[in-house]
MIKETOR-527889 format. One line per field, with one value per atom (N, C-alpha, C): x, y, z; residue number from 0; atom name. Coordinates in steps of 0.1 Angstrom, whole numbers. Each point is the difference from the previous one (the first is absolute). Layout:
# residues N
X: [X|...]
Y: [Y|...]
Z: [Z|...]
seq: [NUM|...]
atom: [CA|...]
//
This chain:
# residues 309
X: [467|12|4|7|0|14|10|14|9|3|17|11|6|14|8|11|5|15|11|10|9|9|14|-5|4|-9|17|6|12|-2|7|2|11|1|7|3|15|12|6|-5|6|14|9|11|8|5|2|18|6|15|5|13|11|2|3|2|14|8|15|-13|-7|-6|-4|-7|-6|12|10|12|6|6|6|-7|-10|-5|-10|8|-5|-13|-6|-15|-3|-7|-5|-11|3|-12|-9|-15|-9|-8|7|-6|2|-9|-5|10|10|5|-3|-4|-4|13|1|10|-11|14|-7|5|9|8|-5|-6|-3|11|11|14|8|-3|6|-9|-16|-9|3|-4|7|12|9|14|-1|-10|-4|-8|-13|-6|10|6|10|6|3|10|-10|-14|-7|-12|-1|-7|-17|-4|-18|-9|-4|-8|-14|-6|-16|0|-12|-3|-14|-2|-17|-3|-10|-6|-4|12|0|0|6|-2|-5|2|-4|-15|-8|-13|-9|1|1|-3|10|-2|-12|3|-13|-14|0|-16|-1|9|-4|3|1|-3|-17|0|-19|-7|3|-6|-2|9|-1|-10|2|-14|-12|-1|-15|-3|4|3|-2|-11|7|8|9|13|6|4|11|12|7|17|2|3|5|16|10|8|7|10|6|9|-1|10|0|8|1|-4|-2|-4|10|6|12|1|6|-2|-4|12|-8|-12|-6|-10|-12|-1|-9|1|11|-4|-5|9|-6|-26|3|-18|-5|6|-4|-4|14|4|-14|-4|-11|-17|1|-13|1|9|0|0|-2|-9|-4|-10|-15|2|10|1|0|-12|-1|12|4|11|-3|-1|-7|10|12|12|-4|-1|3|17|1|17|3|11|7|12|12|9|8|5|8|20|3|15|6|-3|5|-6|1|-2|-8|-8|-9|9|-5|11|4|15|1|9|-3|8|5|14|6|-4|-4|-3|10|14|11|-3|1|-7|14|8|8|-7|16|-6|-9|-1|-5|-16|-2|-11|-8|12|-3|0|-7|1|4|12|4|-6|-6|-2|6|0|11|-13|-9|-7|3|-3|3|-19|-2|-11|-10|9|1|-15|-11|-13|-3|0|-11|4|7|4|-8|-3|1|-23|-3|-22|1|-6|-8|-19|1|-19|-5|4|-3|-8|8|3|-13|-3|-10|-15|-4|-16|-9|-5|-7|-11|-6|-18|6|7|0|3|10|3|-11|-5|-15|-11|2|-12|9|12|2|0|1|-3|12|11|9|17|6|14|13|5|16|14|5|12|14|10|10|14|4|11|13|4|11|-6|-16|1|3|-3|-1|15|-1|14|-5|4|2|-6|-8|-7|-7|-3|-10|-9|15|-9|-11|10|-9|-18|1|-8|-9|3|-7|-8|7|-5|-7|-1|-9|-13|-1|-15|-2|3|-5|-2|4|-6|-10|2|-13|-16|4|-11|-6|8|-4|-10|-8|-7|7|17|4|14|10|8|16|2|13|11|10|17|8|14|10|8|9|11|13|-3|7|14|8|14|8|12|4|6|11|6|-12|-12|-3|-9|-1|-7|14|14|8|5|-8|2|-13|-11|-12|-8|8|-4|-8|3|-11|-13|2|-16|-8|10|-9|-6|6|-2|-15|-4|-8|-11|6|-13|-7|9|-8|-5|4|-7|-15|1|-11|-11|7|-4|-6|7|-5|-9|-5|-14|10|7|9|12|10|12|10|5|8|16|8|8|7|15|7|7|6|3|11|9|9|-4|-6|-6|-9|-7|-7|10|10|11|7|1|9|-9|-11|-10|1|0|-3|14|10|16|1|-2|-1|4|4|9|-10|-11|-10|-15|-3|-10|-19|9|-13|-3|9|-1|-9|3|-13|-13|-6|-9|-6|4|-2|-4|9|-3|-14|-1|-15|-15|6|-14|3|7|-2|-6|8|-7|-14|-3|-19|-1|12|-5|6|-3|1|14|10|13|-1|8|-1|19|2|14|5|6|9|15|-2|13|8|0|3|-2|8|-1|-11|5|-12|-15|-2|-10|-9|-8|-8|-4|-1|-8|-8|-17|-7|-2|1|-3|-12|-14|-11|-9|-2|-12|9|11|6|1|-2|-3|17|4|11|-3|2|-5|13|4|11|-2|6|0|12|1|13|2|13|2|-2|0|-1|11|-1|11|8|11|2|-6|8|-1|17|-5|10|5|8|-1|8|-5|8|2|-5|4|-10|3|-3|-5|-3|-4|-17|0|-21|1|4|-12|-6|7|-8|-12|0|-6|-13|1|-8|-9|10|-9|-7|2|-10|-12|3|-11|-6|-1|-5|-7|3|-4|-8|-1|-6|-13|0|-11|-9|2|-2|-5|6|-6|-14|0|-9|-6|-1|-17|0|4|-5|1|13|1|5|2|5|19|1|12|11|-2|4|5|-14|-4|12|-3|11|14|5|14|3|-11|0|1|-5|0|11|5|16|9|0|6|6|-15|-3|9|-9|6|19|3|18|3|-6|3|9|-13|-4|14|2|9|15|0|14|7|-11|3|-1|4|-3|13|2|13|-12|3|-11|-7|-3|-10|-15|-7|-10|-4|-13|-5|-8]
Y: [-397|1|15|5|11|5|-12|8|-16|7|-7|0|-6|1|-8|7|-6|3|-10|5|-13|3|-15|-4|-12|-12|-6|5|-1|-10|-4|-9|10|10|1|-5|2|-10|13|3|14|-7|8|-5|11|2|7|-1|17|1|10|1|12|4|13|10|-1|-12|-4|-9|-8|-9|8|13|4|8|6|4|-11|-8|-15|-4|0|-6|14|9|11|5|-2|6|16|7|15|-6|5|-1|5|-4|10|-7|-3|-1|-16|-1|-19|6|-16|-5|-15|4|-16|-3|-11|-14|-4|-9|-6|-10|-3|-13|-7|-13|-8|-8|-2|-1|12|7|16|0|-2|2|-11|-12|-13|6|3|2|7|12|10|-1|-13|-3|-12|-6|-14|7|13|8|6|-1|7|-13|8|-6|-2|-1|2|0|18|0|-2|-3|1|-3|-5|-3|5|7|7|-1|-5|7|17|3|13|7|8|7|14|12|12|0|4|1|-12|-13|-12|6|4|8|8|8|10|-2|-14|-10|-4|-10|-6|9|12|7|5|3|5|-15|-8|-12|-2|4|2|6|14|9|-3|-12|-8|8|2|2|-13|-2|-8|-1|-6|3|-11|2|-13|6|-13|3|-5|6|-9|6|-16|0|-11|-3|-10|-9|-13|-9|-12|-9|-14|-11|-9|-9|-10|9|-8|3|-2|4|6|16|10|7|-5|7|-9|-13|-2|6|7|4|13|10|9|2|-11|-4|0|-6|-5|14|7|9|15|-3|13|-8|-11|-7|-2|5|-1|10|14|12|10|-16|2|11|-2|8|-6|-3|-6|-2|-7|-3|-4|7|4|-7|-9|-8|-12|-9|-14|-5|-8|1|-14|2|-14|-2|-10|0|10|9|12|-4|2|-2|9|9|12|-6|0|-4|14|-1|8|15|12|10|2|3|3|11|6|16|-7|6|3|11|4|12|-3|12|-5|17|-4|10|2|16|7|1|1|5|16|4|17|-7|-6|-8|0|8|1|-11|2|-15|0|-12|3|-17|4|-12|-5|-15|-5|-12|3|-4|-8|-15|-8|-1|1|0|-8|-8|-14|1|-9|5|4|15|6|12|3|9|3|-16|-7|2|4|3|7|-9|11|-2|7|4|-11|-12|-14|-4|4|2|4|9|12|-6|0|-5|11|4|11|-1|-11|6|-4|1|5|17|2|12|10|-7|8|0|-11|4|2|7|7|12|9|14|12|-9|4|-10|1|-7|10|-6|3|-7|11|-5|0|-6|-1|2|17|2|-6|-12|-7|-12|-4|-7|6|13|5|2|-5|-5|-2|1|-1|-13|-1|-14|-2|-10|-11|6|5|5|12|11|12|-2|-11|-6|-6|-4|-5|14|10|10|6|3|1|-1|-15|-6|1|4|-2|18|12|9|4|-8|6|-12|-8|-6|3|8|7|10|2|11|14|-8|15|-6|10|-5|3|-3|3|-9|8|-4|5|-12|3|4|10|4|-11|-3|-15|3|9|2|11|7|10|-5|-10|-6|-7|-1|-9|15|10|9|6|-1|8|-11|-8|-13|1|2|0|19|10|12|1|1|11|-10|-11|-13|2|5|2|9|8|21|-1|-5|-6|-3|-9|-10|7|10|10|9|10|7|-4|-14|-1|-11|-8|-15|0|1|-6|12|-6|11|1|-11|4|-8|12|-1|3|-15|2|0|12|-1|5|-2|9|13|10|9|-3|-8|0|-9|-5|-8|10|9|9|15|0|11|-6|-12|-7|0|-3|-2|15|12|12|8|-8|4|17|-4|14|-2|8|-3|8|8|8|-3|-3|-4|10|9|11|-3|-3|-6|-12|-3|-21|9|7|5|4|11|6|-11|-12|-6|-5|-8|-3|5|16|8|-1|3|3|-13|-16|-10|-3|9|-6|-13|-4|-17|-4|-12|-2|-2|4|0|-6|-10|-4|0|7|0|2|-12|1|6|5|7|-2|-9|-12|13|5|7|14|2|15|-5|-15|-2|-2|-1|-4|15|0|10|-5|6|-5|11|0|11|-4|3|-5|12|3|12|11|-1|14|6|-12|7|-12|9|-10|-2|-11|-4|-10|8|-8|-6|-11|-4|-5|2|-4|-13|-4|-9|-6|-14|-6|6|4|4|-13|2|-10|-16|-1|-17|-5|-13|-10|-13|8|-4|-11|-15|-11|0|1|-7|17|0|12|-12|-12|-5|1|2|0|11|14|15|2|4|1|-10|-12|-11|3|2|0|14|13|8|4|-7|-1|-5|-14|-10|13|5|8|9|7|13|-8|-9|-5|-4|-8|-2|11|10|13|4|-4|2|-6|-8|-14|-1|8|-2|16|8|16|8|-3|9|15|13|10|-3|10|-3|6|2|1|-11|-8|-10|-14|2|-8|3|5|4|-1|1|-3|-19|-6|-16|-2|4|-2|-1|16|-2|-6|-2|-14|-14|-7|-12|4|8|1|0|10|-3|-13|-8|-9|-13|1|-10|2|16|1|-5|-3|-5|-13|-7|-12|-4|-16|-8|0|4|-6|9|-1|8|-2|-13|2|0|2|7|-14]
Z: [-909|8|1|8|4|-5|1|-3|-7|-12|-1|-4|9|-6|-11|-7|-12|4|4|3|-1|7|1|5|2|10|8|10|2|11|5|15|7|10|8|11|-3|12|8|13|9|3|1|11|6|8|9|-4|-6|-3|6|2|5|-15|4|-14|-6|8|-11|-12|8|-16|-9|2|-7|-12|4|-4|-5|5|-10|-7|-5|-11|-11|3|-9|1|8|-2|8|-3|5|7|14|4|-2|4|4|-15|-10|-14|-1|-17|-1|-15|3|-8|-9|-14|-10|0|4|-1|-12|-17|-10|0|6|2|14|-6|14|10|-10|9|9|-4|3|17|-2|9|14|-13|19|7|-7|7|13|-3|8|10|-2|11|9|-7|9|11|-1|11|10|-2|11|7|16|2|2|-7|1|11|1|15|1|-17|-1|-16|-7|-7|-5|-8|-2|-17|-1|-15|-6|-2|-2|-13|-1|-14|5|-5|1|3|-12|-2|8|1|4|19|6|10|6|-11|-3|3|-11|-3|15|9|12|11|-2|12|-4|-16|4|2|-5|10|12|2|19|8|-13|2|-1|-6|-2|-16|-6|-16|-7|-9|-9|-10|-2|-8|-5|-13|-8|-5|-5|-3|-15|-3|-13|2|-4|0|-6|-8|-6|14|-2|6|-10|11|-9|7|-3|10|3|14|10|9|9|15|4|-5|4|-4|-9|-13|7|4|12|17|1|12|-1|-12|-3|4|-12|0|14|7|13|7|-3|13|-3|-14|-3|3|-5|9|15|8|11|2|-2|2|-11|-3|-4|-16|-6|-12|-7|-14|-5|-14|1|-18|-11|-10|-12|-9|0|-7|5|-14|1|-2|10|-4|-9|-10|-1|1|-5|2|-11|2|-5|-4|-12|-5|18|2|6|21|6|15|4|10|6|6|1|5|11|9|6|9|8|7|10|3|12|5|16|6|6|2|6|13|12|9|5|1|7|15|11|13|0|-9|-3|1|-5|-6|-16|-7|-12|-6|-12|-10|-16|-2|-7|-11|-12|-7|-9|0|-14|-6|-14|-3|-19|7|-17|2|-11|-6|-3|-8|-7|-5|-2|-9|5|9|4|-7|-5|-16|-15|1|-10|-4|13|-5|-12|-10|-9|-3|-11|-1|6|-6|5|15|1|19|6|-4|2|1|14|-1|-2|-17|-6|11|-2|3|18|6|12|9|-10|-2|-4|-12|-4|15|8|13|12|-4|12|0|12|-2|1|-1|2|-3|-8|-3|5|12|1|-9|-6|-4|7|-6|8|-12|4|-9|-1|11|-3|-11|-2|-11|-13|-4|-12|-6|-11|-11|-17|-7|-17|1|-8|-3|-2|10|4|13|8|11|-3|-9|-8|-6|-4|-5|11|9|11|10|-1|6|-9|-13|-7|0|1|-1|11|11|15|-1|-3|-1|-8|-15|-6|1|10|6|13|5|13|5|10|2|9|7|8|-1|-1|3|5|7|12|-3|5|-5|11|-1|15|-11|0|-9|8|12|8|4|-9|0|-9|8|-6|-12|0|-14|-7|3|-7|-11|8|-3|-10|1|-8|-13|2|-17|-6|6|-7|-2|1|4|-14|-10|-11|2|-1|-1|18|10|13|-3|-3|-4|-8|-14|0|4|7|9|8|12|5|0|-17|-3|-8|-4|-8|-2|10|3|12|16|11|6|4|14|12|4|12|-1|4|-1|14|6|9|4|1|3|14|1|9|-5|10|-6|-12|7|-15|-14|0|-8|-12|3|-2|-8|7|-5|-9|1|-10|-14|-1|-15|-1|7|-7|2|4|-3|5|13|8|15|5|15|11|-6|1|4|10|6|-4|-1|-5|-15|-5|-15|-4|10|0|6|9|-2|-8|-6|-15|-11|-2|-3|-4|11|9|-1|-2|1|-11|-18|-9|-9|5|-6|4|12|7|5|2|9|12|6|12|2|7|4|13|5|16|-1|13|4|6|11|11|-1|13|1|14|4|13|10|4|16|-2|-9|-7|0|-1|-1|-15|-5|-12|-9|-12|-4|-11|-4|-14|-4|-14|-10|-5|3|-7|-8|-10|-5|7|-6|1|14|8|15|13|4|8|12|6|11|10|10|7|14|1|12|9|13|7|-2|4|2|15|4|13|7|11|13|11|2|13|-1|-13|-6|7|-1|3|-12|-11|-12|0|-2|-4|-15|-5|-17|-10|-7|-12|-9|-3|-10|2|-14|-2|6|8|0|-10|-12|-11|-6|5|-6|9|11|10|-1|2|-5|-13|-11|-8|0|10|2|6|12|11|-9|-10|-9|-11|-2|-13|8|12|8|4|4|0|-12|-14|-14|-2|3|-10|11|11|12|-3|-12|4|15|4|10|-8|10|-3|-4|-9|1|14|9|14|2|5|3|-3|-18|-2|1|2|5|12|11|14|0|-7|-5|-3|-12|-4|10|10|5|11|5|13|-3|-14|-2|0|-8|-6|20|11|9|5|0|3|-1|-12|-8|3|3|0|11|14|8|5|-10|-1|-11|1|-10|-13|-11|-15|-2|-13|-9|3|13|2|15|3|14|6]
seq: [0|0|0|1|1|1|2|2|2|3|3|3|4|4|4|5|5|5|6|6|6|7|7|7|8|8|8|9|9|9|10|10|10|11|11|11|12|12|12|13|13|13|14|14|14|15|15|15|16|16|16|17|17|17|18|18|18|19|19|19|20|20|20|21|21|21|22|22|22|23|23|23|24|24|24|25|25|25|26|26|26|27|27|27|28|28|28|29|29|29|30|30|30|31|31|31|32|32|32|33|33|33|34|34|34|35|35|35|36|36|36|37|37|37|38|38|38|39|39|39|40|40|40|41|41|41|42|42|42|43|43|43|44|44|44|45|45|45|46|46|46|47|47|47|48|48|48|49|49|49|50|50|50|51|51|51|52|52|52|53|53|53|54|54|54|55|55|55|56|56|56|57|57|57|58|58|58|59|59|59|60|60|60|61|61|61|62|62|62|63|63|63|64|64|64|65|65|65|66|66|66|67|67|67|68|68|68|69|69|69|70|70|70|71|71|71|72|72|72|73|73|73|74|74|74|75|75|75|76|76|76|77|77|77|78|78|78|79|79|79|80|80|80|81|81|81|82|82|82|83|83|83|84|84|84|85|85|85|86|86|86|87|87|87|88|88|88|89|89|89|90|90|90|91|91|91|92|92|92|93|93|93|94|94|94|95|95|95|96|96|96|97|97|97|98|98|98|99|99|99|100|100|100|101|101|101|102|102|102|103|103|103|104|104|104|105|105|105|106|106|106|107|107|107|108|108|108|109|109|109|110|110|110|111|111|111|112|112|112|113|113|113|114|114|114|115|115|115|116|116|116|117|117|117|118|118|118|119|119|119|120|120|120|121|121|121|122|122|122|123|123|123|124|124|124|125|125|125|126|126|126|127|127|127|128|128|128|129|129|129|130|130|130|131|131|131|132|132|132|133|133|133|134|134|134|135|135|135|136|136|136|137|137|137|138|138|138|139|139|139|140|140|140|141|141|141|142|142|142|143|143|143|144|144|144|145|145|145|146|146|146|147|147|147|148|148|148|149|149|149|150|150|150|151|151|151|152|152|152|153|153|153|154|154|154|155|155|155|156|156|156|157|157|157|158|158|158|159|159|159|160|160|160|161|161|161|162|162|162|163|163|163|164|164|164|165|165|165|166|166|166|167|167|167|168|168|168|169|169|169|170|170|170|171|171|171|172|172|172|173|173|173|174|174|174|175|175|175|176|176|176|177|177|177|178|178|178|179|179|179|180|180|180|181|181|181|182|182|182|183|183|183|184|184|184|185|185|185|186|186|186|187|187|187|188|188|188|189|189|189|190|190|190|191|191|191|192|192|192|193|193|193|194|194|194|195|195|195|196|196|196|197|197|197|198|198|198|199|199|199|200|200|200|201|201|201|202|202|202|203|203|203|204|204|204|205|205|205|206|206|206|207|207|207|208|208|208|209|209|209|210|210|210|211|211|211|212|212|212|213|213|213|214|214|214|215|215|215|216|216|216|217|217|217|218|218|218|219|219|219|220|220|220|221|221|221|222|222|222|223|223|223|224|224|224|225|225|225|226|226|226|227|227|227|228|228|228|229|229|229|230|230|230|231|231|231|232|232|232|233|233|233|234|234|234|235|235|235|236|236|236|237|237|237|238|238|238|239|239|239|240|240|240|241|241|241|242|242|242|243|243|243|244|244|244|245|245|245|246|246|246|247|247|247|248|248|248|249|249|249|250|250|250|251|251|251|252|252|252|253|253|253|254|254|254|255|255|255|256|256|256|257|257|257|258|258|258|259|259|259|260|260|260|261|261|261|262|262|262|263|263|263|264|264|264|265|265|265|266|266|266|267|267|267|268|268|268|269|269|269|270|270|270|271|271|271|272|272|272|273|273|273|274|274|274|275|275|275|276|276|276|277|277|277|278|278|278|279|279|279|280|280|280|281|281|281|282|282|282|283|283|283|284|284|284|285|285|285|286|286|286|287|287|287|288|288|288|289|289|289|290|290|290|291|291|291|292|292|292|293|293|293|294|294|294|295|295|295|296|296|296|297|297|297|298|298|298|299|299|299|300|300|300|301|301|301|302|302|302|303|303|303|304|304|304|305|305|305|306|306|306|307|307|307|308|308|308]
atom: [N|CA|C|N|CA|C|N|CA|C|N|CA|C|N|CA|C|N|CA|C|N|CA|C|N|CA|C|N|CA|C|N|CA|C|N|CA|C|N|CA|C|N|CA|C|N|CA|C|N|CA|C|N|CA|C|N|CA|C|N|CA|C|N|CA|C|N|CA|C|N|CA|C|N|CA|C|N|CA|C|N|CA|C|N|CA|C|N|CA|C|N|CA|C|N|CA|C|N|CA|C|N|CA|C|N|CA|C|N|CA|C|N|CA|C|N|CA|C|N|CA|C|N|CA|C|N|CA|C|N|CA|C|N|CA|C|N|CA|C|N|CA|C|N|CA|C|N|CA|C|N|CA|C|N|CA|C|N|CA|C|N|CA|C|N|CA|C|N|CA|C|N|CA|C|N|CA|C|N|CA|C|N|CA|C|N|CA|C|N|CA|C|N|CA|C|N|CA|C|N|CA|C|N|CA|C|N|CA|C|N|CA|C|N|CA|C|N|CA|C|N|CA|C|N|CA|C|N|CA|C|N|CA|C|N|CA|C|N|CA|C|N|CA|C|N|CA|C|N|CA|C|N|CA|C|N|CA|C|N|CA|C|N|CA|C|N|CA|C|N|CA|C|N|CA|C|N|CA|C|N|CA|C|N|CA|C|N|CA|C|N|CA|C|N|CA|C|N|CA|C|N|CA|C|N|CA|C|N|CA|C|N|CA|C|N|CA|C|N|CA|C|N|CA|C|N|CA|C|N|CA|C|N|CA|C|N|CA|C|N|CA|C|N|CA|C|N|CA|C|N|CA|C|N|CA|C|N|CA|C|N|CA|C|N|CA|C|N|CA|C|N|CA|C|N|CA|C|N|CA|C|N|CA|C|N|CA|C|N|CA|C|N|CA|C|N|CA|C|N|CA|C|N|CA|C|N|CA|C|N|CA|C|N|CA|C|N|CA|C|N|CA|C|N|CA|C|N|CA|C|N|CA|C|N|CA|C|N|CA|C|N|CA|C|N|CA|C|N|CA|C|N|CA|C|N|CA|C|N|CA|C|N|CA|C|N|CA|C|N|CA|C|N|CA|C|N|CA|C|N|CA|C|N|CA|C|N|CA|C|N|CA|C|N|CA|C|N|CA|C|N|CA|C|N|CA|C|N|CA|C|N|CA|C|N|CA|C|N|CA|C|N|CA|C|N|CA|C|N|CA|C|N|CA|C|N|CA|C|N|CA|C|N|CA|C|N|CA|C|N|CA|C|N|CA|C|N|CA|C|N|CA|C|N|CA|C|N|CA|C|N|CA|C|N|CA|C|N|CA|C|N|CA|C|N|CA|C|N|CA|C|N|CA|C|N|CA|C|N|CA|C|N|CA|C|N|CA|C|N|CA|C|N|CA|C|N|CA|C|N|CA|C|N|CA|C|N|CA|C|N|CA|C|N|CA|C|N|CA|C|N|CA|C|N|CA|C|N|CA|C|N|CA|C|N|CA|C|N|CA|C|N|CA|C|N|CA|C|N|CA|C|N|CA|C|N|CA|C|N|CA|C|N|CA|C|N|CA|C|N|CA|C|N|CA|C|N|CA|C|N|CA|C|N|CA|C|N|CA|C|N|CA|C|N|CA|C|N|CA|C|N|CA|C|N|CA|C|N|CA|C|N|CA|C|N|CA|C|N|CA|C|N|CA|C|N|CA|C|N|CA|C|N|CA|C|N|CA|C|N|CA|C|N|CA|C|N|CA|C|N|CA|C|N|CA|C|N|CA|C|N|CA|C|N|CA|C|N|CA|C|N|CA|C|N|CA|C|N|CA|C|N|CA|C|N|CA|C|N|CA|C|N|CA|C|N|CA|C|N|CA|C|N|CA|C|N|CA|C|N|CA|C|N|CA|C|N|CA|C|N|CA|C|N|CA|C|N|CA|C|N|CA|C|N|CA|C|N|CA|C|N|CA|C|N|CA|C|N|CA|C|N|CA|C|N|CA|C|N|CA|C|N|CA|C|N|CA|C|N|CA|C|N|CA|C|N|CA|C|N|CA|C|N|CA|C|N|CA|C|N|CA|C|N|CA|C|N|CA|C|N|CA|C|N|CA|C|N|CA|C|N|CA|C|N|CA|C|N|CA|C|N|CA|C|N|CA|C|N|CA|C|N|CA|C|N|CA|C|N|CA|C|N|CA|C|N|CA|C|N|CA|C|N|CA|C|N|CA|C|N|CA|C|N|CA|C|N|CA|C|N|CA|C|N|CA|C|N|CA|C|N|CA|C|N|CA|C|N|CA|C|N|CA|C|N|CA|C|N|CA|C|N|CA|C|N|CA|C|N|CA|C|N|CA|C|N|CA|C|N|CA|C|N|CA|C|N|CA|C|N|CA|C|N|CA|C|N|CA|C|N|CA|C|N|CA|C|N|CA|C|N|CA|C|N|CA|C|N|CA|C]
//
């Protein structure tokens, strides 16, 4: 197998809000909020109305866009076996990504996100989890991992535990391997263990610009560079209108962003341009090349309702 992913295994619910909801019920846009209370969460979906339904998850994304690309590719991800945790299954065998989790019935219900979409077209998420928190080593299909050539992680799973432990065996079973840092908060609760990770653990590391300033607590963009060349490894990092930059072998390499888009929804760019850059990875294009990919697919998506193409 060529690539896999290890990430939430979420069910995304899009709905389409005015920016009082987003303000009455406390949330910042633009950023993903864990809801731990599953009463707290219905309350929140009962008042909206649902424009689309997708098997989603960050990395999950990622996996069935390089499917698309004719990649072969699997997912590992936790659910339970209930509604959504079968449609989940459904929705990744129905493009062709193979799922590396046997499911059963779980104390905890399968996970799921609100993508609540402003008229701007930003996206703002409200995510209960429920077992898809909950993967550990268990979880983990070793000798698949071992014949693939490549494992994506997904930094909204990584947490104290179980999950820690699950990302463990999936890196030191690995032959390459890549990481979404996924989120600025998620990156300012887990910062010394990311910090870490990408100085000493992953071959590639994807972030945005603030995501990236936040782990090295710098407002200084010349600074994440430096960075980059001094650790010696792969940096991938968007910078929405600026366009993409990689830090590879001490060498930087930038590329524009798409011009004269017709942006419906912001959800999945990132999901999408990683797929695009990883595909570009794992067939040995130049690193150009894959950045011209990334940026095609993230194109692609933003003009469109959902995280897929």
């Amino acid at each position: 197998m060529k690539i896999i992913g290890i990430g939430n295994a979420i069910v995304d619910v899009i709905c389409k809000v005015n920016e009082s909801f987003i303000a009455e019920n406390n949330l910042k846009k633009g950023t993903m909020k864990l809801i731990f209370d599953e009463k707290e969460f219905q309350k929140l979906l009962s008042n909206l109305k649902i424009e689309k339904t997708v098997a989603g998850g960050s990395v999950a994304n990622s996996i069935v866009g390089l499917s698309q690309l004719k990649n072969k590719a699997g997912f590992i991800g936790k659910i339970s076996d209930d509604i959504f945790g079968s449609k989940y299954e459904e929705g990744l065998k129905k493009e062709n990504v193979e799922y590396l989790f046997s499911k059963k019935k779980e104390d905890l219900p399968t996970g799921t996100c609100l993508i609540l979409i402003t008229p701007d077209s930003e996206r703002t998420m409200c995510t209960f989890l429920g077992i898809a928190g909950k993967i550990n080593e268990k979880d983990i299909d070793i000798n698949s991992i071992k014949n693939s050539e490549m494992i994506f992680l997904e930094g909204y799973l990584w947490d104290e535990g179980d999950p820690k432990k699950a990302f463990e065996v999936a890196i030191n079973n690995a032959s390459k391997v890549a990481m979404s840092l996924s989120d600025q908060f998620c990156v300012e609760r887990h910062k010394s263990h990311f910090y870490k990770l990408v100085k000493n653990d992953l071959d590639i590391t994807f972030a945005n610009e603030e995501e990236i300033k936040s782990l090295l607590n710098t407002k200084n963009f010349d600074d994440v560079v430096s960075f980059g060349k001094e650790i010696n490894k792969h940096l991938v990092i968007t910078r929405g209108p600026k366009g993409a930059i990689v830090i590879k072998n001490k060498e930087v390499i930038e590329h524009p962003a798409a011009k004269n888009l017709k942006i419906i929804d912001l959800t999945g760019a990132g999901d999408l341009f990683a797929a695009g850059y990883l595909h570009g990875e794992i067939n040995n294009f130049s690193v150009n090349k894959c950045l011209e990919q990334g940026t095609i697919l993230s194109s692609q998506v933003i003009q469109i309702l959902g995280a897929r193409l």
